[in-house]
mmCIF file of the N, C-alpha and C atoms, coordinates in Angstrom:
data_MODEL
# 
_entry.id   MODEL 
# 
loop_
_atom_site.group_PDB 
_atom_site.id 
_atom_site.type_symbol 
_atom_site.label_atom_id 
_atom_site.label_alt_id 
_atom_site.label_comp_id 
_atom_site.label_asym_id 
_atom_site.label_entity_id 
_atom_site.label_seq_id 
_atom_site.pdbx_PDB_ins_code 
_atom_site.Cartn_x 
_atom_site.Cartn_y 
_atom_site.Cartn_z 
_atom_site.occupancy 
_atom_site.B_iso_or_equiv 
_atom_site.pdbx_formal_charge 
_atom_site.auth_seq_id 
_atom_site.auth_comp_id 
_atom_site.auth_asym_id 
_atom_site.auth_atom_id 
_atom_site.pdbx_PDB_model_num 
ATOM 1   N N  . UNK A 1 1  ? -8.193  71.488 76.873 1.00 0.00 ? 1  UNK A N  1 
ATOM 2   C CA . UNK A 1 1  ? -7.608  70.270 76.354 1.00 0.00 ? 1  UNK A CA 1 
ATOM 3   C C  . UNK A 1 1  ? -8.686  69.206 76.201 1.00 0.00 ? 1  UNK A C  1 
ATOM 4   N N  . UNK A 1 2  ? -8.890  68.317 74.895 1.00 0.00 ? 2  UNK A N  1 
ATOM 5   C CA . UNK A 1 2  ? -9.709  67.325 74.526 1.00 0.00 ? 2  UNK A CA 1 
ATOM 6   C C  . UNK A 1 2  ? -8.980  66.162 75.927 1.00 0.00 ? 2  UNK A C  1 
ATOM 7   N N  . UNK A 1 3  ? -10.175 65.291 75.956 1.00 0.00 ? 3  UNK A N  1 
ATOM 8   C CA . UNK A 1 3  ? -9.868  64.151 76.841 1.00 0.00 ? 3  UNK A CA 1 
ATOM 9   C C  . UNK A 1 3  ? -8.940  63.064 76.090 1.00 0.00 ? 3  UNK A C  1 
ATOM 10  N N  . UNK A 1 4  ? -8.985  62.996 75.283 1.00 0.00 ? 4  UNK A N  1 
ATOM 11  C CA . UNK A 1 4  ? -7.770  62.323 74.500 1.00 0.00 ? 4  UNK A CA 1 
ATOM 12  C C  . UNK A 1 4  ? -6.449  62.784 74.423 1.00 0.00 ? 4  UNK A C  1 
ATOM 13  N N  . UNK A 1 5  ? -6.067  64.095 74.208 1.00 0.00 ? 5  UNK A N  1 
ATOM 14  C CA . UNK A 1 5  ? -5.054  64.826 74.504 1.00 0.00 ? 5  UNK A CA 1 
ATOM 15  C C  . UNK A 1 5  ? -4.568  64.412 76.362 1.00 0.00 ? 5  UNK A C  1 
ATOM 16  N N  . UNK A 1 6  ? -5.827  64.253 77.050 1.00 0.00 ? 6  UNK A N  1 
ATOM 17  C CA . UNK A 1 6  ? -5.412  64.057 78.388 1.00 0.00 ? 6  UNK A CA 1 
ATOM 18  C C  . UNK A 1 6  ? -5.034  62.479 78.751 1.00 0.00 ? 6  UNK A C  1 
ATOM 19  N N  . UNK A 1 7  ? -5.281  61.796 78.122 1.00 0.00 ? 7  UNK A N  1 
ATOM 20  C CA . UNK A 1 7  ? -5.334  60.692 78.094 1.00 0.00 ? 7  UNK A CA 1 
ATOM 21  C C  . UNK A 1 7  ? -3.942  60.205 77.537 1.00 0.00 ? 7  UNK A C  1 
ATOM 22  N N  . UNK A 1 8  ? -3.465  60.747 76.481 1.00 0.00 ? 8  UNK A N  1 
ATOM 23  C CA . UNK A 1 8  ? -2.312  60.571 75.968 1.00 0.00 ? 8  UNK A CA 1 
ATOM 24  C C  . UNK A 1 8  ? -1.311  61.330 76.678 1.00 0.00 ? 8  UNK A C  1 
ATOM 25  N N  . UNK A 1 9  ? -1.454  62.108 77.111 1.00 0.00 ? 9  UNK A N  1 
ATOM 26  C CA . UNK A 1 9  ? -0.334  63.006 78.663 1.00 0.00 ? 9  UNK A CA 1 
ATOM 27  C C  . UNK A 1 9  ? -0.124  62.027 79.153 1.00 0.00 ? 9  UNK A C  1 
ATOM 28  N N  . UNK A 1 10 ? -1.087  61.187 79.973 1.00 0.00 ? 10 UNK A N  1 
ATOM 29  C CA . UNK A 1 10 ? -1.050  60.742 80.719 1.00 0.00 ? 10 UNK A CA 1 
ATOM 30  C C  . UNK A 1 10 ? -0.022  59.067 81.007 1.00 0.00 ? 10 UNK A C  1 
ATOM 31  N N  . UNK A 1 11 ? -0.236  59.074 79.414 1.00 0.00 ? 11 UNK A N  1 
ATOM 32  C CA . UNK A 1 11 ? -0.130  57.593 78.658 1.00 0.00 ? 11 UNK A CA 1 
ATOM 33  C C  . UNK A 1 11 ? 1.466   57.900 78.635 1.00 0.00 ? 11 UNK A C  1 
ATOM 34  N N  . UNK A 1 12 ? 1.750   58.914 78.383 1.00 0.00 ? 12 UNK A N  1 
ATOM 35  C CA . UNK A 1 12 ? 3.296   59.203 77.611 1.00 0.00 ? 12 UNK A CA 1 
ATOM 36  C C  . UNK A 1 12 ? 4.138   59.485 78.928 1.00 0.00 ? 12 UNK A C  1 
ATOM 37  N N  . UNK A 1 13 ? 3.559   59.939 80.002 1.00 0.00 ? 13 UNK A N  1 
ATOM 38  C CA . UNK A 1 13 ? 4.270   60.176 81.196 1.00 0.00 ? 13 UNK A CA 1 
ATOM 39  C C  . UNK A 1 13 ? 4.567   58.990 81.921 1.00 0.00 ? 13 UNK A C  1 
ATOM 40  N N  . UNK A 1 14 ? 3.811   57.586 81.835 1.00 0.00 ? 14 UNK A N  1 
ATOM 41  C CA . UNK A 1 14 ? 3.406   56.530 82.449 1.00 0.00 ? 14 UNK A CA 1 
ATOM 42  C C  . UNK A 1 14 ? 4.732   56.130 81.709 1.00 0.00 ? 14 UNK A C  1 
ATOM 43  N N  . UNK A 1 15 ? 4.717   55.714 80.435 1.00 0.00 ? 15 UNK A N  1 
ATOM 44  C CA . UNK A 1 15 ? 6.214   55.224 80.116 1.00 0.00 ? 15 UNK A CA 1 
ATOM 45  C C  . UNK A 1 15 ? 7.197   55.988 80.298 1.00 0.00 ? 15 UNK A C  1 
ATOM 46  N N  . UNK A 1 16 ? 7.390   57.002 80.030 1.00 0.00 ? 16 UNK A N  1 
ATOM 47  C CA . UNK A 1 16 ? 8.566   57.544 80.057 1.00 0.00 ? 16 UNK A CA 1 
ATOM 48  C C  . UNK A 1 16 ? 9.004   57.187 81.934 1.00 0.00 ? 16 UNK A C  1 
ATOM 49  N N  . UNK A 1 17 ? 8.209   57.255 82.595 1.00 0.00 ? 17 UNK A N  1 
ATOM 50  C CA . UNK A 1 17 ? 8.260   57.096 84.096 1.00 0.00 ? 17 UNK A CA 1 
ATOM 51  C C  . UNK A 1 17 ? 9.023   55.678 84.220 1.00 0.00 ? 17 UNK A C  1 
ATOM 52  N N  . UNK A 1 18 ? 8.305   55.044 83.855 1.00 0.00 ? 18 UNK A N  1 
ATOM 53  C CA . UNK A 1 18 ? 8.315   53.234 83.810 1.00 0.00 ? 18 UNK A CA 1 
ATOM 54  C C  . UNK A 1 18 ? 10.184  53.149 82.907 1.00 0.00 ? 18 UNK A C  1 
ATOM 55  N N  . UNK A 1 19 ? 10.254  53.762 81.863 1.00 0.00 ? 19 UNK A N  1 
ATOM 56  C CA . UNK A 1 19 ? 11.181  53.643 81.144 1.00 0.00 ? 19 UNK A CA 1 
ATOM 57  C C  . UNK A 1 19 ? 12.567  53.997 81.992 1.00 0.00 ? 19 UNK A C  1 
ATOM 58  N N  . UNK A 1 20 ? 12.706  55.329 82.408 1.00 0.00 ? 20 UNK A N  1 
ATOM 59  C CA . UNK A 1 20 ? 13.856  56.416 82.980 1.00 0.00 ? 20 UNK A CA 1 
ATOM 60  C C  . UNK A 1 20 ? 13.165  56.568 84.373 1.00 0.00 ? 20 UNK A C  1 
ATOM 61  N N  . UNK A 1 21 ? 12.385  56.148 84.918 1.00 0.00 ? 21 UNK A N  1 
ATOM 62  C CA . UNK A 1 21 ? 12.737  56.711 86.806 1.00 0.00 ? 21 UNK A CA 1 
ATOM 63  C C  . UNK A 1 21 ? 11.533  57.703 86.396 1.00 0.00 ? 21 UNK A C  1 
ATOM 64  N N  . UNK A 1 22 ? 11.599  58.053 87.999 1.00 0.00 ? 22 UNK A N  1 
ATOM 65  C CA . UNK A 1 22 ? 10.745  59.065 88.278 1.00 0.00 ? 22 UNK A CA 1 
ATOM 66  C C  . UNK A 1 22 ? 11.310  60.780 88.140 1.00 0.00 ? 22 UNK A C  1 
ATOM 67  N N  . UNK A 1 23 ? 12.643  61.298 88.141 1.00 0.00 ? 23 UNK A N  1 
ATOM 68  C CA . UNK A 1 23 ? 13.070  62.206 87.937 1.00 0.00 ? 23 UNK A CA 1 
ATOM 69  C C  . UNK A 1 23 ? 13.122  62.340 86.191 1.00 0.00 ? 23 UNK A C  1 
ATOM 70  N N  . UNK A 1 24 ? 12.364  61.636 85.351 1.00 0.00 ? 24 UNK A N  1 
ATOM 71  C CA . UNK A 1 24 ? 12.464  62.177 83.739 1.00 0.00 ? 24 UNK A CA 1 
ATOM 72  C C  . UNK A 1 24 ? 11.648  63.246 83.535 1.00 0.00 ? 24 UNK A C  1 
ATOM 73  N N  . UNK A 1 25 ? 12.657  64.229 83.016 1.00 0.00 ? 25 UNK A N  1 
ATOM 74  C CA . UNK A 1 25 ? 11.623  65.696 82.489 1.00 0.00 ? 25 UNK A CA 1 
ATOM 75  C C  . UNK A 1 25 ? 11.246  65.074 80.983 1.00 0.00 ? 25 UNK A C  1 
ATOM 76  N N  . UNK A 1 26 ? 10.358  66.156 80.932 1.00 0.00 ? 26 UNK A N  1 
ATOM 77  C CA . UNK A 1 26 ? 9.075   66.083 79.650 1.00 0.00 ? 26 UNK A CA 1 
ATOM 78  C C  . UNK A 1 26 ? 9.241   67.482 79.166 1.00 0.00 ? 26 UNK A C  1 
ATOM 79  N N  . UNK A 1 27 ? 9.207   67.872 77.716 1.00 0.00 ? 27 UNK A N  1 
ATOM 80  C CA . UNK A 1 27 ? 8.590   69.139 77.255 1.00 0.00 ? 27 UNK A CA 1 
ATOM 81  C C  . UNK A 1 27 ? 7.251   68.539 76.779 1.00 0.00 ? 27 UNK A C  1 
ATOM 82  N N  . UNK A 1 28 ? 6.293   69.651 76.437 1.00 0.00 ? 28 UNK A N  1 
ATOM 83  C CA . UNK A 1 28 ? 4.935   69.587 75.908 1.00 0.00 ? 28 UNK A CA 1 
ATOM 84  C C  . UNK A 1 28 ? 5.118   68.832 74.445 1.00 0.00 ? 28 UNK A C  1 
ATOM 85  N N  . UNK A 1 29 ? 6.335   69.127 73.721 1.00 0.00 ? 29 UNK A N  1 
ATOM 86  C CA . UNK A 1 29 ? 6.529   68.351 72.620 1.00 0.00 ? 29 UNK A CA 1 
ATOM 87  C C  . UNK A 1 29 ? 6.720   66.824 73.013 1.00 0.00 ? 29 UNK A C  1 
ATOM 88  N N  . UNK A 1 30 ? 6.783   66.306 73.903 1.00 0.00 ? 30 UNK A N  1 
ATOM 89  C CA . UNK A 1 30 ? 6.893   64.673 73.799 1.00 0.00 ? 30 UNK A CA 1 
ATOM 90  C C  . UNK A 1 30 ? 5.371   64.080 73.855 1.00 0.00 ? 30 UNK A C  1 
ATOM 91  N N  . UNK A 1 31 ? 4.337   64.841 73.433 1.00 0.00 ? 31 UNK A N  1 
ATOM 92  C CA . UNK A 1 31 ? 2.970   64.422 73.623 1.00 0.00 ? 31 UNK A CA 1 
ATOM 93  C C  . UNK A 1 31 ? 2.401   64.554 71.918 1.00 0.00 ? 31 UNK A C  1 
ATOM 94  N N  . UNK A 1 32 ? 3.407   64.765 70.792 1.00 0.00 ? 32 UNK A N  1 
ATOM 95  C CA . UNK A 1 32 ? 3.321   65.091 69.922 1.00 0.00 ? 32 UNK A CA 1 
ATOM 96  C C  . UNK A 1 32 ? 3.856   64.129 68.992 1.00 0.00 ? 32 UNK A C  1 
ATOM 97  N N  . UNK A 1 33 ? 3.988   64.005 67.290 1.00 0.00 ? 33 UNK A N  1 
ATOM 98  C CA . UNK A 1 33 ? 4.573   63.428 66.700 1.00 0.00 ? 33 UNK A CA 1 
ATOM 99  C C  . UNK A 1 33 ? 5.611   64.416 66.294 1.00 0.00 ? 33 UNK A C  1 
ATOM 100 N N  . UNK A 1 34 ? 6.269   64.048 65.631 1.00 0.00 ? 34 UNK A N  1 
ATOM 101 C CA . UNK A 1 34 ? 7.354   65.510 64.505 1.00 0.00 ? 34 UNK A CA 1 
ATOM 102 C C  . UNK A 1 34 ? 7.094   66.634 63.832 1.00 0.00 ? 34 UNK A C  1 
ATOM 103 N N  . UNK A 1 35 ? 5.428   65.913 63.020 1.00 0.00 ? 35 UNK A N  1 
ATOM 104 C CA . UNK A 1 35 ? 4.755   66.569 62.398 1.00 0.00 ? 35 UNK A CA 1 
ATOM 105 C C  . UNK A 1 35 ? 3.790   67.459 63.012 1.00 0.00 ? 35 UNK A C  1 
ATOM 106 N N  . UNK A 1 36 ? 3.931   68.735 63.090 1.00 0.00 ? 36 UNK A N  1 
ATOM 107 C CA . UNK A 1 36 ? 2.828   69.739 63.565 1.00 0.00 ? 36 UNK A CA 1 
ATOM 108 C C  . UNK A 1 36 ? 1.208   69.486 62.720 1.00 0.00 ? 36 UNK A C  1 
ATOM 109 N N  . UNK A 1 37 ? 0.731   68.324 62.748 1.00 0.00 ? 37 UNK A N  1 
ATOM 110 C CA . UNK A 1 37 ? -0.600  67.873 61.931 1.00 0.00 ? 37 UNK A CA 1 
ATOM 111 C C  . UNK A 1 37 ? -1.884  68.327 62.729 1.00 0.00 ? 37 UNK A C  1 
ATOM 112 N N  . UNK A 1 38 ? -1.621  68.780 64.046 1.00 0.00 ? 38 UNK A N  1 
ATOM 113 C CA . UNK A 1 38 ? -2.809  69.531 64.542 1.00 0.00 ? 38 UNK A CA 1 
ATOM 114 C C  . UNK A 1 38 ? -2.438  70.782 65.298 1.00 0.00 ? 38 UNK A C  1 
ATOM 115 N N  . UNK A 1 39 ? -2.279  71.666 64.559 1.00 0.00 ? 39 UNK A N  1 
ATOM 116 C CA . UNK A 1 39 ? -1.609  72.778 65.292 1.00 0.00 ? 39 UNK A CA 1 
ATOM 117 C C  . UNK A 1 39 ? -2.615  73.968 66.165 1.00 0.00 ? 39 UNK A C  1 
ATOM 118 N N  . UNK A 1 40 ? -3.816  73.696 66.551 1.00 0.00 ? 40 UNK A N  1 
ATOM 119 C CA . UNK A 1 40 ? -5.068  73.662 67.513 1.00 0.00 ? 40 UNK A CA 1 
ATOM 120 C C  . UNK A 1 40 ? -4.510  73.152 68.301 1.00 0.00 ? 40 UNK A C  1 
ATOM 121 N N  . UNK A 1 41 ? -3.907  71.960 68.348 1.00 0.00 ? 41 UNK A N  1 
ATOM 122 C CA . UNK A 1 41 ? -4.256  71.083 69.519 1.00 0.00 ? 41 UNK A CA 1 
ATOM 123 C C  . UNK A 1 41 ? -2.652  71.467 70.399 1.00 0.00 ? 41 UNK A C  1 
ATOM 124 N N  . UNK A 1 42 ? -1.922  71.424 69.830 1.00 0.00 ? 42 UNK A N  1 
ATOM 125 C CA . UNK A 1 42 ? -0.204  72.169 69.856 1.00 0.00 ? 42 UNK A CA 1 
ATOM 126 C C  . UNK A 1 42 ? -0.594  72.852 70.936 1.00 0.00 ? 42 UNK A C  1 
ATOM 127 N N  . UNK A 1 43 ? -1.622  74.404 69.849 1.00 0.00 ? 43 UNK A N  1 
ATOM 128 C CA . UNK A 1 43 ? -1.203  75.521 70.925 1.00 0.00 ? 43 UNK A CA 1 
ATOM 129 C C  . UNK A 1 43 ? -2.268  75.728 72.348 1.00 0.00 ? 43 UNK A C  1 
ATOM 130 N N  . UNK A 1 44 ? -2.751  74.460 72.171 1.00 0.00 ? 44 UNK A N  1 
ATOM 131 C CA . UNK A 1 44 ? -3.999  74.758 73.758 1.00 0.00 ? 44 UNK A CA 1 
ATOM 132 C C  . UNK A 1 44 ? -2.615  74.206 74.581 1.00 0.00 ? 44 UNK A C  1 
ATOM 133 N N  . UNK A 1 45 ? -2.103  72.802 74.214 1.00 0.00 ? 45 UNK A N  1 
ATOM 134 C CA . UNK A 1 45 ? -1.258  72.117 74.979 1.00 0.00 ? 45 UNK A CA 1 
ATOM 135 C C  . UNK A 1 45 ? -0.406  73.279 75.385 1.00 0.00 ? 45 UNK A C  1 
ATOM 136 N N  . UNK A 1 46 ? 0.024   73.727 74.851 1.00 0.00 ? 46 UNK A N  1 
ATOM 137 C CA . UNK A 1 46 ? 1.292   75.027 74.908 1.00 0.00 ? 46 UNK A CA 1 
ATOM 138 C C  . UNK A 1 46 ? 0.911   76.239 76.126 1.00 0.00 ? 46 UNK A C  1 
ATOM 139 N N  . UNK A 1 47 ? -0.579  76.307 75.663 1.00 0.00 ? 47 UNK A N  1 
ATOM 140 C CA . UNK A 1 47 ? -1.126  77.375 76.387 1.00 0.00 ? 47 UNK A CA 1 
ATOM 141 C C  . UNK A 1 47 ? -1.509  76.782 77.813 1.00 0.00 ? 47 UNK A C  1 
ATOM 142 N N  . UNK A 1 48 ? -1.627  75.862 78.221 1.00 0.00 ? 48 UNK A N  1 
ATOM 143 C CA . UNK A 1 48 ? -2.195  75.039 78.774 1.00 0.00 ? 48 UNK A CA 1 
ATOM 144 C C  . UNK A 1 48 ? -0.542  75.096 80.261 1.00 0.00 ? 48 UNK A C  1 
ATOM 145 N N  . UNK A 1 49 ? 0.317   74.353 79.220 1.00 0.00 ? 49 UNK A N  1 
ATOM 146 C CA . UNK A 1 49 ? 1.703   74.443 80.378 1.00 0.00 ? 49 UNK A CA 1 
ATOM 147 C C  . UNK A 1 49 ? 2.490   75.499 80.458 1.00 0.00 ? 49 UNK A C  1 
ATOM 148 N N  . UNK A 1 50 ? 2.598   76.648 79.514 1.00 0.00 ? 50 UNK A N  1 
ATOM 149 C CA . UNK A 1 50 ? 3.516   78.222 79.513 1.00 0.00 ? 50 UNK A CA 1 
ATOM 150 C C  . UNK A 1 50 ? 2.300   79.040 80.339 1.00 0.00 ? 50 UNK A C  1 
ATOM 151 N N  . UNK A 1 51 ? 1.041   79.578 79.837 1.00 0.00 ? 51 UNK A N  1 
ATOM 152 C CA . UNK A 1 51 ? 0.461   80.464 80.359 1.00 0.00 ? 51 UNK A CA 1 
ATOM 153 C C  . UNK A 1 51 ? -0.501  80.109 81.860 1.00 0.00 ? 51 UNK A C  1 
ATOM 154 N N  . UNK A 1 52 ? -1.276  78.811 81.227 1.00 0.00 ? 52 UNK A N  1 
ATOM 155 C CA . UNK A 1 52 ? -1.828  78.522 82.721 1.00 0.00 ? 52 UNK A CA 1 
ATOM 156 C C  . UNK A 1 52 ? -0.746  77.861 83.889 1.00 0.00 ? 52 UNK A C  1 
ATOM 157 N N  . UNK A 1 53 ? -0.046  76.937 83.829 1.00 0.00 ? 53 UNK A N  1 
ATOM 158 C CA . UNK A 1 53 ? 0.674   76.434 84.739 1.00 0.00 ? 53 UNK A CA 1 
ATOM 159 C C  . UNK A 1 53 ? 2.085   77.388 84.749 1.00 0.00 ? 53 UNK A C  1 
ATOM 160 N N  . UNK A 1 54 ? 2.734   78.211 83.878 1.00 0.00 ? 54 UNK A N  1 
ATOM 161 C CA . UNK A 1 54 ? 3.566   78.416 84.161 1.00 0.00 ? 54 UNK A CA 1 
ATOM 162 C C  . UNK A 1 54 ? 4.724   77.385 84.296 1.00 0.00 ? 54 UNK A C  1 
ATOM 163 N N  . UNK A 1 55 ? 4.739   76.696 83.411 1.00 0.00 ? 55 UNK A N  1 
ATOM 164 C CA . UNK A 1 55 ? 5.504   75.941 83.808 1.00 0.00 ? 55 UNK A CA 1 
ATOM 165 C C  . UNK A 1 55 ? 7.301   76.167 82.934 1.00 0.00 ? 55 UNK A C  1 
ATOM 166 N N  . UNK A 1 56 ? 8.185   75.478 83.372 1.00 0.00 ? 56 UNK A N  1 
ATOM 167 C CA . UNK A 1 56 ? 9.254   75.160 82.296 1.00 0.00 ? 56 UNK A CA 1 
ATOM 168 C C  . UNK A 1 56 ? 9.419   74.553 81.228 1.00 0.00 ? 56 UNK A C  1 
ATOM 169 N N  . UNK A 1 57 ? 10.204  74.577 80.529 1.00 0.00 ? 57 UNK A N  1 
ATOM 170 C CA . UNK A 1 57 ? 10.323  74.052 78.959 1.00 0.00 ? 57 UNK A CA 1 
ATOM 171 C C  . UNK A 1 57 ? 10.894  72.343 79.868 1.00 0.00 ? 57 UNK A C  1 
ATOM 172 N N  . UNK A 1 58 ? 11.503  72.210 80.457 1.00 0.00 ? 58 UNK A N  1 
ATOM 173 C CA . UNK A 1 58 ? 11.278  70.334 80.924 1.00 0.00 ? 58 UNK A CA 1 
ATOM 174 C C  . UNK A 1 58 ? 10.854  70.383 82.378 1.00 0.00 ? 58 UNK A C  1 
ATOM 175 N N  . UNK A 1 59 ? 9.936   69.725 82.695 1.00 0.00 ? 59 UNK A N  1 
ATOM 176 C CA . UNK A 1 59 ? 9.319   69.429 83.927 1.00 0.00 ? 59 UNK A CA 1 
ATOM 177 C C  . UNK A 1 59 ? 9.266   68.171 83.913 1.00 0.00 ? 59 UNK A C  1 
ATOM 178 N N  . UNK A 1 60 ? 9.212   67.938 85.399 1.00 0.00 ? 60 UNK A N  1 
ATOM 179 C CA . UNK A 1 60 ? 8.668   66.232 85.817 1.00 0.00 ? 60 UNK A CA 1 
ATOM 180 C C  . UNK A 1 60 ? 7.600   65.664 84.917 1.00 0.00 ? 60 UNK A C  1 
ATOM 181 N N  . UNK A 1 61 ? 8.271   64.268 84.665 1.00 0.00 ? 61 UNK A N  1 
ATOM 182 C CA . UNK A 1 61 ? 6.693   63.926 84.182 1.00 0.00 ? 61 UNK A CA 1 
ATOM 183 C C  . UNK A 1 61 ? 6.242   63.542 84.798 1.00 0.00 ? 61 UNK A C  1 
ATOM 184 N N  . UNK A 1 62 ? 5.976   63.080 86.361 1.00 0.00 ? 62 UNK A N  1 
ATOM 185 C CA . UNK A 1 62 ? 5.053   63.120 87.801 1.00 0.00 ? 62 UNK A CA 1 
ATOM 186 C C  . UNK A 1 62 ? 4.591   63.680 88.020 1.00 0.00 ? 62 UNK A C  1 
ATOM 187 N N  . UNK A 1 63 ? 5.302   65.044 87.787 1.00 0.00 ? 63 UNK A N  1 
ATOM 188 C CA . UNK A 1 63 ? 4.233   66.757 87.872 1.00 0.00 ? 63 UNK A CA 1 
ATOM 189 C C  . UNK A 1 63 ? 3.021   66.813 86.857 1.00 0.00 ? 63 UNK A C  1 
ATOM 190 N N  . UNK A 1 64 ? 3.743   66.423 85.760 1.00 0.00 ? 64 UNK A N  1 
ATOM 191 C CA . UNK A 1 64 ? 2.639   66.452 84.716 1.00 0.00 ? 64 UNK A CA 1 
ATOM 192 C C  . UNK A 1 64 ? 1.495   65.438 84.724 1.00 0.00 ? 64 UNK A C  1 
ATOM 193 N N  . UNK A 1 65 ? 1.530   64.276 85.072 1.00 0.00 ? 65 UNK A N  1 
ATOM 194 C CA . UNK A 1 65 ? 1.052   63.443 85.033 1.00 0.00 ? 65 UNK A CA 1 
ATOM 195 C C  . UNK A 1 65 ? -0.042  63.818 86.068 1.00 0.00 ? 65 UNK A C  1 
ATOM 196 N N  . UNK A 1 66 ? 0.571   64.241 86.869 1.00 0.00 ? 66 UNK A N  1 
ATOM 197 C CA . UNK A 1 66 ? -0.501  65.019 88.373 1.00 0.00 ? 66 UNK A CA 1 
ATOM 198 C C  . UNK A 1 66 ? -1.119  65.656 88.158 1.00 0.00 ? 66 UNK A C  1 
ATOM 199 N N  . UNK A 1 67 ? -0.715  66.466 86.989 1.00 0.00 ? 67 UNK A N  1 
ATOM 200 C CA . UNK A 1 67 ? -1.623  68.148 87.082 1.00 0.00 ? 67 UNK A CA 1 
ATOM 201 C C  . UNK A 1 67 ? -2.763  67.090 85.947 1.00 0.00 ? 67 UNK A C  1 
ATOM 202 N N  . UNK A 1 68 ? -2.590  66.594 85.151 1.00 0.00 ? 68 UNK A N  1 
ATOM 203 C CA . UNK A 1 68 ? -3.681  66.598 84.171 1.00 0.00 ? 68 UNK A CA 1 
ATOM 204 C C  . UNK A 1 68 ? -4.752  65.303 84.919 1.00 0.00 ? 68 UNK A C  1 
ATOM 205 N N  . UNK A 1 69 ? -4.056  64.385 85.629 1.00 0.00 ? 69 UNK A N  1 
ATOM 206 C CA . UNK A 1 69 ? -5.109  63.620 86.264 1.00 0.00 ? 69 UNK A CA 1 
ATOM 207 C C  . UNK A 1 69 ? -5.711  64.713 86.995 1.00 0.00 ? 69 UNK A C  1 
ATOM 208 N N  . UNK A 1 70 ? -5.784  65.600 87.440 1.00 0.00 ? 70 UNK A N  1 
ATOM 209 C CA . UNK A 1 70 ? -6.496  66.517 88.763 1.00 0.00 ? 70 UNK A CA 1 
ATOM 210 C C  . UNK A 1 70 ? -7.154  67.306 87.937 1.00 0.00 ? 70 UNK A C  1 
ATOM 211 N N  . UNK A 1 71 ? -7.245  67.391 86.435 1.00 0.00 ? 71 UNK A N  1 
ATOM 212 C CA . UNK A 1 71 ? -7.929  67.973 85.135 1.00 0.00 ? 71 UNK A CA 1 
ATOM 213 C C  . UNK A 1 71 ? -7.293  69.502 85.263 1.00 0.00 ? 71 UNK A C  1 
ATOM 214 N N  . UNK A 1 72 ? -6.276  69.613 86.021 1.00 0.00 ? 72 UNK A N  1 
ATOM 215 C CA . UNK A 1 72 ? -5.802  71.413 86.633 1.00 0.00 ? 72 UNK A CA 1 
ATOM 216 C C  . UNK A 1 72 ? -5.480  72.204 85.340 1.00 0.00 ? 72 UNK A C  1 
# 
Protein backbone atom coordinates (compact mmCIF):
# COMPACT_ATOMS: atom_id res chain seq x y z
CA UNK A 1 0.00 0.00 0.00
CA UNK A 2 1.26 3.68 -1.15
CA UNK A 3 1.54 6.05 1.97
CA UNK A 4 -1.24 8.03 0.73
CA UNK A 5 -3.56 5.17 0.43
CA UNK A 6 -2.44 4.87 4.23
CA UNK A 7 -2.99 8.11 5.02
CA UNK A 8 -6.41 8.26 3.61
CA UNK A 9 -7.41 4.84 5.71
CA UNK A 10 -6.54 6.53 8.21
CA UNK A 11 -8.28 9.90 7.43
CA UNK A 12 -11.63 8.05 6.56
CA UNK A 13 -11.65 5.94 9.77
CA UNK A 14 -10.98 9.18 11.93
CA UNK A 15 -14.38 10.55 10.65
CA UNK A 16 -16.38 7.94 10.29
CA UNK A 17 -15.24 7.29 14.14
CA UNK A 18 -15.83 10.99 15.09
CA UNK A 19 -19.15 10.83 12.98
CA UNK A 20 -20.98 7.20 14.30
CA UNK A 21 -19.00 6.06 17.58
CA UNK A 22 -16.46 3.80 17.87
CA UNK A 23 -18.39 0.51 16.98
CA UNK A 24 -18.75 1.82 12.96
CA UNK A 25 -17.78 -0.98 10.54
CA UNK A 26 -15.91 -0.08 7.33
CA UNK A 27 -15.60 -2.19 4.05
CA UNK A 28 -12.31 -1.56 2.01
CA UNK A 29 -14.74 0.23 -0.39
CA UNK A 30 -15.28 3.30 1.92
CA UNK A 31 -11.56 4.31 1.14
CA UNK A 32 -12.65 4.65 -2.46
CA UNK A 33 -14.78 6.89 -4.72
CA UNK A 34 -17.71 5.03 -6.93
CA UNK A 35 -15.54 5.11 -9.69
CA UNK A 36 -13.02 2.15 -9.93
CA UNK A 37 -10.30 5.00 -11.48
CA UNK A 38 -7.38 3.12 -9.95
CA UNK A 39 -7.97 -0.37 -10.05
CA UNK A 40 -4.02 -1.18 -8.86
CA UNK A 41 -4.67 0.53 -6.04
CA UNK A 42 -8.38 -1.34 -5.35
CA UNK A 43 -6.76 -4.61 -5.58
CA UNK A 44 -3.51 -4.17 -3.19
CA UNK A 45 -6.22 -2.53 -0.74
CA UNK A 46 -8.34 -5.73 -1.27
CA UNK A 47 -5.38 -7.90 -1.05
CA UNK A 48 -4.10 -6.17 1.72
CA UNK A 49 -7.58 -6.79 4.09
CA UNK A 50 -9.06 -10.44 2.42
CA UNK A 51 -5.64 -12.22 1.97
CA UNK A 52 -3.14 -10.63 4.38
CA UNK A 53 -5.36 -9.69 7.36
CA UNK A 54 -8.05 -11.94 6.71
CA UNK A 55 -10.30 -9.87 7.49
CA UNK A 56 -14.36 -9.40 6.99
CA UNK A 57 -16.28 -7.62 4.41
CA UNK A 58 -17.23 -4.85 7.57
CA UNK A 59 -14.77 -4.47 10.31
CA UNK A 60 -14.11 -1.87 12.96
CA UNK A 61 -12.86 1.12 11.81
CA UNK A 62 -10.56 1.17 15.15
CA UNK A 63 -9.30 -2.12 13.93
CA UNK A 64 -8.50 -0.65 10.80
CA UNK A 65 -7.27 2.39 11.76
CA UNK A 66 -4.83 0.25 14.11
CA UNK A 67 -3.65 -2.12 11.73
CA UNK A 68 -2.50 0.54 9.14
CA UNK A 69 -1.02 3.02 11.77
CA UNK A 70 1.24 -0.15 12.95
CA UNK A 71 1.99 -0.24 8.86
CA UNK A 72 0.70 -4.30 9.55
Amino acid sequence: MTEAIRQNIIKVCTEKIKKKGENVGLSFYAFFTNKNDNPKLLMDVAKWWIKKHELDHFEKAVKIRKLVQNKL
